[in-house]
N, C-alpha and C positions, 0 to 999 in steps of 0.2 A: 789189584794193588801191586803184583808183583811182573804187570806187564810192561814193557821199555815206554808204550804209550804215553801210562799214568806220569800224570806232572803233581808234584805235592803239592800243601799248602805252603808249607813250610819247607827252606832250604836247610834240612841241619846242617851244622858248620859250614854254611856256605851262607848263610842270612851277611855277615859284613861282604863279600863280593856281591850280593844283590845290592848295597845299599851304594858300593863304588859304581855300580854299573847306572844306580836312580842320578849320582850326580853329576855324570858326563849327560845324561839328557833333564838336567835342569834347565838348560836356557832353550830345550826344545818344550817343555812343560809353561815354562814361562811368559814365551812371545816363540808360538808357532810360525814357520814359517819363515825366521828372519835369519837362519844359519844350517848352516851342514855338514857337521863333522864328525864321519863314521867312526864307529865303536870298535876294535878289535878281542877278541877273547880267544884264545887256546887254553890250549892243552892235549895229554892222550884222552885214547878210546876211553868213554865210561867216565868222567872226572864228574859230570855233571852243567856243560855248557850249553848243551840244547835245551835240556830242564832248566837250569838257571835263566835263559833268556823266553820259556815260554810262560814261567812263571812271570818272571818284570814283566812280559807283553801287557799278563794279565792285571796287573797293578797300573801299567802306565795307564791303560786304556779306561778304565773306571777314573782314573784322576785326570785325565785327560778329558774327559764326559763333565766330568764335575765341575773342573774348572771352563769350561771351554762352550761345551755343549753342543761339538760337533762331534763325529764320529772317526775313530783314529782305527785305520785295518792293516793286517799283518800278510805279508808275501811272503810266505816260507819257501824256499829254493833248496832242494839239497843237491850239491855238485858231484857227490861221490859217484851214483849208480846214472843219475839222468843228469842232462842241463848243465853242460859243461861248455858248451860254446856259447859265444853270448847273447844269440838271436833264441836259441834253450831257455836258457834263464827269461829275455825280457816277455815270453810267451809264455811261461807258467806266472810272470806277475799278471800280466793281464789277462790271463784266466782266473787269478784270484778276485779280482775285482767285479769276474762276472760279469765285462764286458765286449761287446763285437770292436778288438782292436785287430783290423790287418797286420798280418806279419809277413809276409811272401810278398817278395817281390819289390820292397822296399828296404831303406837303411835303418842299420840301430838308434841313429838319431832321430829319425821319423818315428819309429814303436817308442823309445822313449818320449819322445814329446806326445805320443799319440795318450799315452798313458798320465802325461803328468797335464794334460790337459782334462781327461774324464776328472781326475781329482780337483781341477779348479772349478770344473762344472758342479759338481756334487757335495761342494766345499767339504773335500774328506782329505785327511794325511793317511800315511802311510806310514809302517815302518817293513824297512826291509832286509829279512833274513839270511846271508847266502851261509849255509853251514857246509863244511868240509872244502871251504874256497879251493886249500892247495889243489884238487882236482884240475877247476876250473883254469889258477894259474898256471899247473901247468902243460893244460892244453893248448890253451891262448894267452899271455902275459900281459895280453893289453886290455884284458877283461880288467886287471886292478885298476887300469889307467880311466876306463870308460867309468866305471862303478868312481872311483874318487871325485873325476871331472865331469861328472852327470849336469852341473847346471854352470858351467862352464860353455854348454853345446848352443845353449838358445838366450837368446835374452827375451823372449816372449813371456816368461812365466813372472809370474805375478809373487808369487812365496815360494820359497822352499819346502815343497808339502811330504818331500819322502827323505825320510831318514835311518841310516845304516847301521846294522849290525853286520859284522864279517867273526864269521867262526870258520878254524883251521890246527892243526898241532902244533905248529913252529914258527914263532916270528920271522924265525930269521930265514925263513923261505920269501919273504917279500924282499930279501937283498939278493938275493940268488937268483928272483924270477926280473925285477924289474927293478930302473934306475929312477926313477917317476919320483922326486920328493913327496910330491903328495901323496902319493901311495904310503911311503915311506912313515911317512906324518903317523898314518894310523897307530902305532906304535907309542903316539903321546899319549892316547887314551885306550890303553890296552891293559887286560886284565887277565893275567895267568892263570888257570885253575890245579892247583897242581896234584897230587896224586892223595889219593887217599892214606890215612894212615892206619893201624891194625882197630885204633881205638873210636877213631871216627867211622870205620865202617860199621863198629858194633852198635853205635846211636844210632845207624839205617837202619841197620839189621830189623835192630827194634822194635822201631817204628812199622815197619814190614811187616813185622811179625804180628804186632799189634791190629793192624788192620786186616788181615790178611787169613789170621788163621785162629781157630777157637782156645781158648785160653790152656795155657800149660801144653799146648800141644806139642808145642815146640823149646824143647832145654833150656835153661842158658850155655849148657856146654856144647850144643848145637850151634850156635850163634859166635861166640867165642874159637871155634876150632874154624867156621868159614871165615871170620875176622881176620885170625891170624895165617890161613893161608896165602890172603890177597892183601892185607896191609902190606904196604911198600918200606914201613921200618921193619918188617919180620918176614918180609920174600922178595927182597928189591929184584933178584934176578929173573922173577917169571915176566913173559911180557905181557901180563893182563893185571899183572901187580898195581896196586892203587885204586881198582877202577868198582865204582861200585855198581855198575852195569854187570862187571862177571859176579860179584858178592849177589848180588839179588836173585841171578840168574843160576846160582848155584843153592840159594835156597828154595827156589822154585822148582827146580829137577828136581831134590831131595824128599820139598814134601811132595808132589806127582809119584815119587818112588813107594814112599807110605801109603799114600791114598791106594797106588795098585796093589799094595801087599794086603791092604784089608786093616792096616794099622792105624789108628788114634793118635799115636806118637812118633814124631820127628827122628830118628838115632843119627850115632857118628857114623855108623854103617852105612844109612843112607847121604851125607855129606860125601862121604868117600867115593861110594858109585858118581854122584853128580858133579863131584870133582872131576876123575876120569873122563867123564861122558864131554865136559866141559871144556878140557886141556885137547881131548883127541876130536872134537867137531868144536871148536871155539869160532870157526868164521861164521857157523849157523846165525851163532848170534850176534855177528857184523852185518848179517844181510836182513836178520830181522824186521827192520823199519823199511827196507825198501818193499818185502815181503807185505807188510800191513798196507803198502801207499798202490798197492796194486788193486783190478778191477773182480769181481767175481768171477766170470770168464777165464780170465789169465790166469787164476789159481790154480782153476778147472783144469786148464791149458798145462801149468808146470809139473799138479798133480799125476795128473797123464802121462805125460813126459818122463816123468821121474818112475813110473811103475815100467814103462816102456824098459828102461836102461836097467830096471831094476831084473826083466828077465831076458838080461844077457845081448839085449839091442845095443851096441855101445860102440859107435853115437847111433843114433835112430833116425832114421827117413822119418822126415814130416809127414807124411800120408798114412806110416803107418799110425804115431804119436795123434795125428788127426781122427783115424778108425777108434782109438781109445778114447778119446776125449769123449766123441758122438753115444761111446757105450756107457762110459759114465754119467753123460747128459738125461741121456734112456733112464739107466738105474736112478738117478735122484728127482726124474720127474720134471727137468729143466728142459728149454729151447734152446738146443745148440747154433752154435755163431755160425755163421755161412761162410763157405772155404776161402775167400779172400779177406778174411779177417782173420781165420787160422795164422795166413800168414804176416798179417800184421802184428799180431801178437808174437810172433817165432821174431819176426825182425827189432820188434821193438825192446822184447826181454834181451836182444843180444847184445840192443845199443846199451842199455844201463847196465852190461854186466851182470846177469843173473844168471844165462845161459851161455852157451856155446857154438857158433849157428856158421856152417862154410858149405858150398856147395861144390858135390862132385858129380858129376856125369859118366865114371868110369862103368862099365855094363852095364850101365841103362840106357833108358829111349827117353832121352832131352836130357835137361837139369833138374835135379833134384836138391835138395836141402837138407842137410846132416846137422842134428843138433845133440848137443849133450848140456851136462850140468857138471861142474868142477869142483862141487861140493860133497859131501859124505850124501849118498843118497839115501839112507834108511831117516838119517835128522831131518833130511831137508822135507822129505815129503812126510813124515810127524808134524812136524813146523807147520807146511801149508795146508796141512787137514786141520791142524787146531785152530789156523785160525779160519776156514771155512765152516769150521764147526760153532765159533763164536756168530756166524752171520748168520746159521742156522739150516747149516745143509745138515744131513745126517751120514756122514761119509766115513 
């Protein structure tokens, strides 16, 4: 309940932005298939726009079944760490559909019609998620233009079967990236999430608290002191202010701090640690979600990695990082990957940004591969054992 995962039932103080968000896709609820006009939402880190939009997924799709009684599936994209150029992105939609659509070797206009045709075979819609667009804008600027004018490209298709959500911080980075009106448009049906405030984070808290941990465990003056750290009417200057991503994630360290002291009860003393721990490693928990979208292997792969630098390798030859993984593999009783997937893994965490990866050849015999991590490495590999530890390694 206190993991970035969990999507609630319930949006508190954000239920009226779920219900503006159900009425820009009424005439997709209505008469599927007869329009296309994507959704824009921002705001900062933590506001609640990825949960707001996975929760509506979850509503459209039950109402969409009910009324319809075809099946409506969701493309989740995130631009930040992977899927930043456009052929990225149209190759994790059509892996979501769990289809053999070629990508190599052909245009974006072929993968997308390759894709919006499996959907006229299978009479399925779509909705499609790109979260942290600004990445992708601005990688490519004409990514807004391709994603606006998607059925603009073919006149083969029969309906309109996919329809858009664009999540990003700043509208006003779609006038800065691109001149496109239709891009621009998105802006007519856009919906701001804006910061939390001391009082509305304390109804998460709550809520949190409520499900999460055994009764009276935790204060109200526990809940009230991380409130007022992170509302943005009582600490507009921090820049995690508002966000109930760090409020949660700050009651989380806290009680982790109790349960290791042997303690029953939540204190201010432990807010304060988890404060600290939260201000001085705060990107840990921006890389979180890429961290969970990763494969068993790769964990293996960063945990490794991260113990490497941790004595004093810094940055670390792949071969050595490889020698650890194979020993960790031994120790937990696993089948280690075979050495051209080692490096598939080094190359592929570099492209999303997790790692650090450049090669030197200076006194050695060939090339080799120098990788690091630009993270706090004692959180980071905390982080990737817990959650290797939730899959059921014992590490």
């Amino acid at each position: 309940m206190l993991d970035q995962s969990y999507v609630p039932e319930k949006m508190i103080t954000r239920e009226h932005k779920v219900e503006q968000l159900a009425r820009y896709f009424l005439d997709f609820l209505d008469n599927p298939g007869s329009t296309y006009h994507p959704v824009l939402i921002t705001g900062k880190q933590g506001v609640g726009k990825t949960h707001m939009t996975f929760r509506f997924f979850r509503d459209l799709k039950e109402a969409f079944v009910r009324e319809h009684r075809k099946d409506l599936v969701m493309a989740y994209v995130n631009c930040h760490f992977r899927n930043r150029s456009l052929m990225q992105i149209l190759r994790t939609v059509a892996t979501s559909l769990r289809a053999n659509v070629p990508t190599r070797g052909i245009s974006a206009d072929e993968v997308f019609n390759s894709i919006a045709r499996i959907l006229e075979k299978k009479d399925m819609y779509m909705l499609l998620v790109l979260d942290d667009f600004q990445y992708a804008l601005h990688y490519d600027p004409q990514i807004a233009s391709f994603i606006a004018r998607i059925y603009e490209q073919t006149d083969e298709l029969k309906k309109k079967r996919i329809q858009s959500i664009i999540i990003m911080d700043d509208a006003s980075k779609l006038d800065m990236y691109t001149k496109d009106e239709r891009v621009r448009s998105w802006k007519d049906r856009h919906i701001y999430m804006n910061p939390y405030k001391k009082e509305e984070l304390r109804l998460i808290l709550e809520d949190r608290r409520e499900k999460a941990f055994y009764p009276d465990a935790v204060p109200d003056e526990v809940i009230d002191r991380i409130s007022e750290l992170l509302g943005i009417d009582t600490h507009p200057g921090y820049p995690i202010s508002g966000s109930a991503r760090s409020a949660i994630e700050t009651l989380r360290l806290a009680g982790e701090r109790a349960e290791n002291r042997g303690d029953m009860f939540v204190t201010l003393e432990d807010v304060n640690y988890a404060w600290g721990e939260l201000t001085k490693h705060g990107d840990i928990a921006l890389i979180s979600e890429a961290l969970e979208g990763l494969t068993d292997h790769e964990l293996l792969f960063l945990y490794s990695l991260a113990s490497v630098l941790m004595a004093g390798n810094d940055p670390a030859r792949i071969g050595l990082v490889e020698e650890e993984y194979r020993s960790l593999c031994e120790l937990l009783g696993v089948e280690p990957r075979k050495h051209t997937q080692i490096y598939e893994y080094a190359k592929r965490l570099a492209e999303i940004g997790i790692i650090w990866r450049t090669t030197n050849n200076k006194g050695m015999r060939g090339r080799s591969s120098l990788l690091t991590i630009e993270y706090p490495l004692e959180p980071f590999r905390n982080r990737v054992a817990e959650i290797l530890r939730r899959r059921g390694y014992e590490i």
